[in-house]
N, CA, C and O of each residue as an XYZ file, in Angstrom:
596
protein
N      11.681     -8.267      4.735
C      11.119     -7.611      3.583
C       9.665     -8.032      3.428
O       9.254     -9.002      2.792
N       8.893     -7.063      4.175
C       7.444     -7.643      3.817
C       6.708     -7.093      2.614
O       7.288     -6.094      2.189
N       5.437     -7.463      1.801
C       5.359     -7.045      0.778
C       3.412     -6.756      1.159
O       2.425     -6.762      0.423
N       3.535     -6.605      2.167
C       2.182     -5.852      3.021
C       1.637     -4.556      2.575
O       2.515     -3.858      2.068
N       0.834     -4.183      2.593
C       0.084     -2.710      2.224
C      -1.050     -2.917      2.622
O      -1.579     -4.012      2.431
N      -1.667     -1.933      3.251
C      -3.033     -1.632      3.981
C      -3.844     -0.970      2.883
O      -4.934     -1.412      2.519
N      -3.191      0.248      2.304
C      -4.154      0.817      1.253
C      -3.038      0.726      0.108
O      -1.824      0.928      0.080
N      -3.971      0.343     -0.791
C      -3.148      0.387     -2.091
C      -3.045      1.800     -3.090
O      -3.806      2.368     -3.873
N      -1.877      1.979     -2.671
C      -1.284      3.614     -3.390
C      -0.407      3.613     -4.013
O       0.063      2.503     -3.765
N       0.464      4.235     -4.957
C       1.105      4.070     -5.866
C       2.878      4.240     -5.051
O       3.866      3.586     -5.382
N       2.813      5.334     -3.927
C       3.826      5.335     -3.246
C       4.415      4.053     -2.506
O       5.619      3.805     -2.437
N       3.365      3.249     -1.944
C       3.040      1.761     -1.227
C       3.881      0.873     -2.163
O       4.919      0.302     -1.827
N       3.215      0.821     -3.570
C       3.769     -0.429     -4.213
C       5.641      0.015     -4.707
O       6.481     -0.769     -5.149
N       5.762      1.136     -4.494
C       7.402      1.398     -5.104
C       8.029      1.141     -3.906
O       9.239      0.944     -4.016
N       7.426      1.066     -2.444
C       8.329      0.399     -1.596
C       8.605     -0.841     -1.197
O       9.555     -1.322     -0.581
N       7.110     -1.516     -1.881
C       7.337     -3.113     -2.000
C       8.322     -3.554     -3.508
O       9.216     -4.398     -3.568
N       7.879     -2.807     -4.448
C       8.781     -2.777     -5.635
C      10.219     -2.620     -5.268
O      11.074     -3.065     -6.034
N      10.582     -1.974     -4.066
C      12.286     -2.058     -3.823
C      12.360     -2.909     -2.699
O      13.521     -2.977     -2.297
N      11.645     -3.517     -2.102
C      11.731     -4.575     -1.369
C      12.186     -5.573     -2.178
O      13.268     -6.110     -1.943
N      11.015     -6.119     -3.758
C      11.231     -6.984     -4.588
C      12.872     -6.478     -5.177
O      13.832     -7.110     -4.737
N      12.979     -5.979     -5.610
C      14.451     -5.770     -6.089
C      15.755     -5.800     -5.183
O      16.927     -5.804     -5.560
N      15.312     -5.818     -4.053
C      16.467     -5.933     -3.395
C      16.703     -7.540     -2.913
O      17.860     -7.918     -2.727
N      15.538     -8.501     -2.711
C      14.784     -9.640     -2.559
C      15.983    -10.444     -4.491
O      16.867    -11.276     -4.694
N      15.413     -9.770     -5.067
C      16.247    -10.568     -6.331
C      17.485    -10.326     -6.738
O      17.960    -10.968     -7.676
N      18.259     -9.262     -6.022
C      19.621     -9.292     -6.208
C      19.920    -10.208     -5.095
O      21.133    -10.384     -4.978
N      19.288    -10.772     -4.341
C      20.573    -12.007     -3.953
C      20.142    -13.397     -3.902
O      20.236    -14.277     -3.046
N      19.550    -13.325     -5.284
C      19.316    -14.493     -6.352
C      18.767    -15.921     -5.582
O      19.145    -17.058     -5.865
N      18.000    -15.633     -4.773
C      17.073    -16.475     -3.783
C      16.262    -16.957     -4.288
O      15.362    -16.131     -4.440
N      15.937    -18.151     -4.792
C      14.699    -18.364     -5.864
C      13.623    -18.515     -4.712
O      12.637    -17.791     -4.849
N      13.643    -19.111     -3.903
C      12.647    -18.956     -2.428
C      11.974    -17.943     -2.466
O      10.878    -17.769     -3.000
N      13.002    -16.813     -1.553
C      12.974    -15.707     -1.328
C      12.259    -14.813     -2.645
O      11.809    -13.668     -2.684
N      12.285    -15.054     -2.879
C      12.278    -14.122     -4.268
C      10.511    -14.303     -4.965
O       9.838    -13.342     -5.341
N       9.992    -15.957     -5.000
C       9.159    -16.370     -5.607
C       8.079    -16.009     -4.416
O       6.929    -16.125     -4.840
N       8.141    -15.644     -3.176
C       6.982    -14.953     -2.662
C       6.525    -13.945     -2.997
O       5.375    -13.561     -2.783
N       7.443    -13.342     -3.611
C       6.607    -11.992     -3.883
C       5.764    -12.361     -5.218
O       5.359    -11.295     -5.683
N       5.333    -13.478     -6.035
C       4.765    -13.973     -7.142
C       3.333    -13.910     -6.463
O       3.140    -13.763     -5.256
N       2.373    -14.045     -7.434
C       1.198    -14.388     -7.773
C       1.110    -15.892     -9.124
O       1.424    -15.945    -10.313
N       0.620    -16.747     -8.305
C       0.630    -17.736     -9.736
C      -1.583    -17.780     -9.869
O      -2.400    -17.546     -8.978
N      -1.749    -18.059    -10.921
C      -0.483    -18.006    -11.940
C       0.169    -16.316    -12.057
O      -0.156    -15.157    -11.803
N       1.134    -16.999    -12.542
C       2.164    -15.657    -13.267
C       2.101    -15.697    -14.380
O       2.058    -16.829    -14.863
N       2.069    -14.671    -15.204
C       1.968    -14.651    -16.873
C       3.748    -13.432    -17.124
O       3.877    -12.361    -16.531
N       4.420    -13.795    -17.731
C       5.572    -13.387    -18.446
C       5.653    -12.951    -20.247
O       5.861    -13.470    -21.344
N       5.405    -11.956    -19.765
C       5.443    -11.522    -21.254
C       6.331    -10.639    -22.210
O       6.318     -9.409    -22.159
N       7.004    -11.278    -22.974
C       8.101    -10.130    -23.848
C       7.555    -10.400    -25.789
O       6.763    -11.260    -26.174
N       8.043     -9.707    -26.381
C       7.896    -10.103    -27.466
C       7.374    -11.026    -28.395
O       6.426    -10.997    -29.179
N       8.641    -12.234    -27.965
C       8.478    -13.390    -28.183
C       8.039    -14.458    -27.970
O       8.179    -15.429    -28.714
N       7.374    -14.436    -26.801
C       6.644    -15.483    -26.136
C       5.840    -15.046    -25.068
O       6.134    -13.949    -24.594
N       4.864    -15.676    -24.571
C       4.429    -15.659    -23.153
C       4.194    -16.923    -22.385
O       3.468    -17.829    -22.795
N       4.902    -16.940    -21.156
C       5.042    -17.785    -20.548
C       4.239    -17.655    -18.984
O       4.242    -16.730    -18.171
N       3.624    -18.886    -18.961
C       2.575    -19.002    -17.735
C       3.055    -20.035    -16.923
O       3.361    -21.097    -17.464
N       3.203    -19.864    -15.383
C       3.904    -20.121    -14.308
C       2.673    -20.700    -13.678
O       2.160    -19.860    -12.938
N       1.988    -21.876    -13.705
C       0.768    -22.236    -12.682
C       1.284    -22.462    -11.440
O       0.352    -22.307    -10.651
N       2.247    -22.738    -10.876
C       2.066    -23.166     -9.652
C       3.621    -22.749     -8.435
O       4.732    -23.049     -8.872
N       3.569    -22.374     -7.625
C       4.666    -21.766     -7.135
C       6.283    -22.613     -7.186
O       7.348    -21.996     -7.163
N       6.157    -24.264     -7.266
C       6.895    -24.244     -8.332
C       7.220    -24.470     -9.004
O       8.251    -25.141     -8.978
N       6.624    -24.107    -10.191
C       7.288    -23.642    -11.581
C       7.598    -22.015    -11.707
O       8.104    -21.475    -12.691
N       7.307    -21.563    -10.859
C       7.934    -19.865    -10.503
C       9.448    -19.912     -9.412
O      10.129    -18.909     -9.203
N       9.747    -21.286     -8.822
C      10.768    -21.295     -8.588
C      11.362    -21.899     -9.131
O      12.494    -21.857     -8.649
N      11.306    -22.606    -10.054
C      12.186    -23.300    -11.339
C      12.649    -22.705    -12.213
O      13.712    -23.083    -12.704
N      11.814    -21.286    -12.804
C      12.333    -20.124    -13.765
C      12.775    -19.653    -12.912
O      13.836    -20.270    -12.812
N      12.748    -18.786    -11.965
C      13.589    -18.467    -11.229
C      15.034    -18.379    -11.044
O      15.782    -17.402    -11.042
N      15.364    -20.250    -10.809
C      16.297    -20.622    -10.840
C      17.334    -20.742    -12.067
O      18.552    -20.914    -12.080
N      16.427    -20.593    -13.044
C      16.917    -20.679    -14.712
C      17.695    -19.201    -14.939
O      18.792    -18.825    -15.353
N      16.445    -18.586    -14.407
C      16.863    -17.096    -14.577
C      18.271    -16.884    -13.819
O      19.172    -16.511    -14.571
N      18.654    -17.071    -12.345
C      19.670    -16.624    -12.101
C      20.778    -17.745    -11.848
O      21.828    -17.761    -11.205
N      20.451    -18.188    -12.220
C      21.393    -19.308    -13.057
C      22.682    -18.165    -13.774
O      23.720    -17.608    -13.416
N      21.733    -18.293    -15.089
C      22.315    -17.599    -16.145
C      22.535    -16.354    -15.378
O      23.686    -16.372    -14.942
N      21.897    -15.269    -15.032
C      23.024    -14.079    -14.172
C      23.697    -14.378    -13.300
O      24.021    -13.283    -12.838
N      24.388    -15.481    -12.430
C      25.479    -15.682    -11.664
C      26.478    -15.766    -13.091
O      27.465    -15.030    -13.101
N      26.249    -16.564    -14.160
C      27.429    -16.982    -15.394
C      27.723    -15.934    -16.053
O      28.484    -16.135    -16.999
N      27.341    -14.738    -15.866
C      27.906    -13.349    -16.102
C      27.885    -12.431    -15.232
O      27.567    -11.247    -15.348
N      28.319    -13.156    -14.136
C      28.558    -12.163    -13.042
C      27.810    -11.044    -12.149
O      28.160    -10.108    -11.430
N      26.538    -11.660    -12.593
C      25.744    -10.415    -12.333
C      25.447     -9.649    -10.685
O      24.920    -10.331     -9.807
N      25.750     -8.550    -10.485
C      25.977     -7.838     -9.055
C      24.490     -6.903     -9.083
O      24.379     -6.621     -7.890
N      23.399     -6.329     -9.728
C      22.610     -5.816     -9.670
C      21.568     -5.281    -10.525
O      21.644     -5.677    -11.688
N      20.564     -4.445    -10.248
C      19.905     -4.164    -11.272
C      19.343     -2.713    -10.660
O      18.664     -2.732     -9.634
N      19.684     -1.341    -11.397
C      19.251     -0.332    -10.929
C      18.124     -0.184    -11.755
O      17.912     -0.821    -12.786
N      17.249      0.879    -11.148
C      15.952      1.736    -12.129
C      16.177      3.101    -11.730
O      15.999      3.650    -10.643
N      16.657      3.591    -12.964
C      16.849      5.209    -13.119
C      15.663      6.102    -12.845
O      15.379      7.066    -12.134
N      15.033      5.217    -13.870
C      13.234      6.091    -13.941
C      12.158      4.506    -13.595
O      12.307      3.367    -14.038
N      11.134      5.050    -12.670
C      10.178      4.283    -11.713
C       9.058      5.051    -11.919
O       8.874      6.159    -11.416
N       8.213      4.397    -12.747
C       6.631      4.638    -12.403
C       5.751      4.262    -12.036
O       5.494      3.346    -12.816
N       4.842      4.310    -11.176
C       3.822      3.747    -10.506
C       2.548      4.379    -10.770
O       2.325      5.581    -10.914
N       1.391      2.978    -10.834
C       0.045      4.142    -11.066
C      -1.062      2.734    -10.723
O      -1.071      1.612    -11.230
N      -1.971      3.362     -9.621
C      -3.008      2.340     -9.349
C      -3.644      2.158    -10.645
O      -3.378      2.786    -11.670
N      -4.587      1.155    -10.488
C      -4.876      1.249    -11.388
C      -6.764      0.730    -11.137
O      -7.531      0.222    -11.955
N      -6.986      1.103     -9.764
C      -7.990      0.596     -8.753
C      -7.485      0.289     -7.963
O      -6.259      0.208     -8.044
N      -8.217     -0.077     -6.667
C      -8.328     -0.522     -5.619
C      -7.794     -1.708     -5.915
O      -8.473     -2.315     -6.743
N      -6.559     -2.432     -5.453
C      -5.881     -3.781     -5.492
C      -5.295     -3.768     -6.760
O      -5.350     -4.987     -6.923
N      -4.653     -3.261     -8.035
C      -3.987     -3.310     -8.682
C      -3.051     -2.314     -8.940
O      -3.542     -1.186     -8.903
N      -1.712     -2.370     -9.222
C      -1.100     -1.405     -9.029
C       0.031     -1.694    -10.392
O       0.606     -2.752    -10.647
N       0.120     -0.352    -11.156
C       1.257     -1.273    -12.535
C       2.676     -0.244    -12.292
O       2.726      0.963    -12.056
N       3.645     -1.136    -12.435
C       4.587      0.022    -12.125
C       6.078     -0.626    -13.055
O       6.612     -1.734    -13.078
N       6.391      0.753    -13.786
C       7.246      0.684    -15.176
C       8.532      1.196    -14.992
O       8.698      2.048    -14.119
N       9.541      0.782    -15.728
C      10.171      1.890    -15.754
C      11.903      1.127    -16.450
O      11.965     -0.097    -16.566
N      12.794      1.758    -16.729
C      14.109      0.582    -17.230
C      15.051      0.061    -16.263
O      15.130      1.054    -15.540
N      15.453     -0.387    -15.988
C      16.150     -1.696    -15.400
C      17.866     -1.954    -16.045
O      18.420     -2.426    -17.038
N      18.210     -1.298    -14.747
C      19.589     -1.795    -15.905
C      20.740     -2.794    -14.831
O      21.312     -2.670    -13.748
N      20.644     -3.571    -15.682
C      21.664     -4.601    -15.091
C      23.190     -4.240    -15.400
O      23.615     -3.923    -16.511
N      24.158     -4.372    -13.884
C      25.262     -4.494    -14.555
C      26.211     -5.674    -13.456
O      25.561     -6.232    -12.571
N      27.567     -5.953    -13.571
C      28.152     -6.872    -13.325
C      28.798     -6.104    -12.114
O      28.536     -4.997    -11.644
N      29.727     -7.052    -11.763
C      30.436     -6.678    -10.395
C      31.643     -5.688    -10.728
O      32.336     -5.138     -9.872
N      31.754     -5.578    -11.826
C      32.817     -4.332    -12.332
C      32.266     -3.139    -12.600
O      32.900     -2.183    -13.048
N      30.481     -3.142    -12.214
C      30.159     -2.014    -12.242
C      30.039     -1.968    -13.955
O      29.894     -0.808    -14.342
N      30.065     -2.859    -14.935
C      29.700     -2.827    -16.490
C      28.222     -2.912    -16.377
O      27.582     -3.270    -15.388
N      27.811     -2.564    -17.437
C      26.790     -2.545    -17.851
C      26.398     -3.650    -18.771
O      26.953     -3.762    -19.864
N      25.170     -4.733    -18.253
C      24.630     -5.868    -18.703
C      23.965     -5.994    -19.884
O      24.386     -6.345    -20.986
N      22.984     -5.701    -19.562
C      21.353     -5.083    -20.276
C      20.785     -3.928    -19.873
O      21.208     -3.479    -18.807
N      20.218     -3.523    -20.250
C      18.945     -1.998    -20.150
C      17.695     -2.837    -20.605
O      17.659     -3.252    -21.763
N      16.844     -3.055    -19.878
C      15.406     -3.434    -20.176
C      14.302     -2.644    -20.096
O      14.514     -1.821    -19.205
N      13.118     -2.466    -20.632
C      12.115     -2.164    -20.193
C      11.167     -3.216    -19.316
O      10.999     -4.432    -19.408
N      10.809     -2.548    -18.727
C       9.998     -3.700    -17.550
C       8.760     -3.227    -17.024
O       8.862     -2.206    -16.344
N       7.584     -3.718    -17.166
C       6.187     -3.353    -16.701
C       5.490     -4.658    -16.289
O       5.227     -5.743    -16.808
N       5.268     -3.880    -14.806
C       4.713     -5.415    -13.549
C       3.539     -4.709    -13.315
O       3.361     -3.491    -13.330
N       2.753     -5.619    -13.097
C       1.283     -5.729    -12.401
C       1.272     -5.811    -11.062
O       1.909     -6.815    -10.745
N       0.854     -5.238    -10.109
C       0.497     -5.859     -9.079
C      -0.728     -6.413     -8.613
O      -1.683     -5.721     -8.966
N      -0.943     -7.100     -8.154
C      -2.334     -7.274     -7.311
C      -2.564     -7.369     -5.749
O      -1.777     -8.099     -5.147
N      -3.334     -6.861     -5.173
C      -3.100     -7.113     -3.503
C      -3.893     -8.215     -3.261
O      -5.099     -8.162     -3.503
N      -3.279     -9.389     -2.736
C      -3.922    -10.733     -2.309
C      -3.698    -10.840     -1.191
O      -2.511    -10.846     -0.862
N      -4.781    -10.971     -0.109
C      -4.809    -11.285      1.040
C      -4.236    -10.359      1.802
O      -3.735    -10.806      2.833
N      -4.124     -8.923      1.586
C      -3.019     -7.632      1.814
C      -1.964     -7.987      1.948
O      -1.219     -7.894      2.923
N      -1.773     -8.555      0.687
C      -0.096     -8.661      0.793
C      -0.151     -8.401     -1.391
O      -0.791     -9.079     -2.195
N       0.441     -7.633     -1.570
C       1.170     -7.034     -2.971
C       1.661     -8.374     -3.461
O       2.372     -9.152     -2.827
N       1.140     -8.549     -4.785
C       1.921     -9.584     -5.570
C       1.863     -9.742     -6.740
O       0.803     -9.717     -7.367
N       3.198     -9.969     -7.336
C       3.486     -9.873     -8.549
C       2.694    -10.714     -9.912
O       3.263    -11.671    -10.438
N       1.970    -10.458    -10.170
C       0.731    -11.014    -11.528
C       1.533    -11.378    -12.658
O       2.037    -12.454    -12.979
N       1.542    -10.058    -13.277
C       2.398    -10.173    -14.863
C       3.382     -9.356    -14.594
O       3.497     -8.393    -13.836
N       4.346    -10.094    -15.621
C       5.671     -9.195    -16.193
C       5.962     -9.100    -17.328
O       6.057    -10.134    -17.988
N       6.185     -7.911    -17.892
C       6.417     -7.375    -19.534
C       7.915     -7.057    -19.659
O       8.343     -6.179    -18.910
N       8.703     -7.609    -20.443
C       9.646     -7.031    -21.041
C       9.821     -6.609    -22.076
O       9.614     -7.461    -22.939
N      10.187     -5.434    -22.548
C      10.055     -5.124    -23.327
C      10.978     -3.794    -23.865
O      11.426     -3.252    -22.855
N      11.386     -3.133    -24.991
C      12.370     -2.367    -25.098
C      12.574     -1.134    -24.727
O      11.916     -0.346    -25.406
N      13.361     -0.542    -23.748
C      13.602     -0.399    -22.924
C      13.022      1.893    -22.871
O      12.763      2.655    -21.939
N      13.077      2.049    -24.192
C      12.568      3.422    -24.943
C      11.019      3.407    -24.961
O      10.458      4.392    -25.441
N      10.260      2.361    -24.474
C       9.272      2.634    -24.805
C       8.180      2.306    -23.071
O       7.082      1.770    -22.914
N       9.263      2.997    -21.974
C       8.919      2.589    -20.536
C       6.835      3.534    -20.938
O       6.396      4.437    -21.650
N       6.213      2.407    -19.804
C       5.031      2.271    -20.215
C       4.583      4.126    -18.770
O       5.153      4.375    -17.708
N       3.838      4.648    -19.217
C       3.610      5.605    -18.573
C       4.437      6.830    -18.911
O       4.454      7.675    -18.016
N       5.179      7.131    -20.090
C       5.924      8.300    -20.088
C       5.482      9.311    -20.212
O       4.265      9.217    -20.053
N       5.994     11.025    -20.567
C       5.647     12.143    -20.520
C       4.771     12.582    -19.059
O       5.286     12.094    -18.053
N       3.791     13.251    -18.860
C       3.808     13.843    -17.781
C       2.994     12.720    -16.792
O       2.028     12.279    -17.414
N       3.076     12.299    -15.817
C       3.049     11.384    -15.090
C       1.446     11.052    -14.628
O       0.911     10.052    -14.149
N       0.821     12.755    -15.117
C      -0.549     12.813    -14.653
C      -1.315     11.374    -14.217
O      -1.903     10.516    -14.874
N      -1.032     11.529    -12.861
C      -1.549     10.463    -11.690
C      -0.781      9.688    -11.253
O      -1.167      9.118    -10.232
N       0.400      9.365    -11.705
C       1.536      8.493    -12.021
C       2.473      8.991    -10.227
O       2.666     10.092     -9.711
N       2.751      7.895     -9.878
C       4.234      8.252     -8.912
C       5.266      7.920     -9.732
O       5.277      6.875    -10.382
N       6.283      8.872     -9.754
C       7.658      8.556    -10.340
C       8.632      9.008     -9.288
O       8.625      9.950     -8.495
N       9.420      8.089     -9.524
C      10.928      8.204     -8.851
C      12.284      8.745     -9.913
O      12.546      8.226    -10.998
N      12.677      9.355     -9.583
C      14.232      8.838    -10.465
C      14.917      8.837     -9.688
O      16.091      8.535     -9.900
């Protein structure tokens, strides 16, 4: 799973974006924390949390799927995927996230908006927004936008 791109396009980062998602369903804090940029900034509501050094991006990490192995957690789909450069080397890409368990239940529904940046041509993850899940960042007509569903 490389997280490489030559030109930065919005189609480019949704295939490193399912690289990364496929990279964190099997809860690799290693694996997983390359695709980071530190610092990392984490942002939801309630807090924001800054990751200086690769690891303390594998220590949350580990926190993080920690707690989704203790509810079973088997995956995380995205119904709706948006992507949109945002220049040359940044790339933001939105969309909801829904976690569910190995029974195929349904976890959470999140909203989720990542940054990318291209470092060293290689795509990497800057910031992450969580946030509720109706208010995915880029909606209505996509004008410039790549979307998936």
């Amino acid at each position: 799973m490389s997280t490489r791109a030559t030109e930065p396009h919005a189609a480019d980062i949704l295939d490193v974006f399912d690289s990364y998602v496929a990279a964190s369903i099997t809860l690799d804090s290693e694996l997983v924390a390359s695709y980071y940029d530190v610092p990392f900034l984490l942002v939801t509501a309630g807090s924001t949390m800054l990751l200086e050094s690769r690891p303390d991006v594998v220590a949350f990490l580990e926190s993080t799927f920690r707690a989704l192995r203790d509810v079973d957690f088997e995956g995380t789909s995205f119904p709706t995927l948006r992507a949109r450069s945002l220049g040359r080397g940044l790339e933001v890409v939105s969309g909801v996230g829904i976690r569910y368990d190995a029974d195929g239940i349904e976890l959470a529904a999140l909203g989720l908006t990542y940054l990318w940046r291209l470092v060293d041509e290689a795509w990497k993850l800057t910031v992450m927004t969580i946030h509720d899940p109706s208010a995915m960042l880029l909606t209505g007509e996509p004008n410039g936008a790549t979307e998936r569903r």
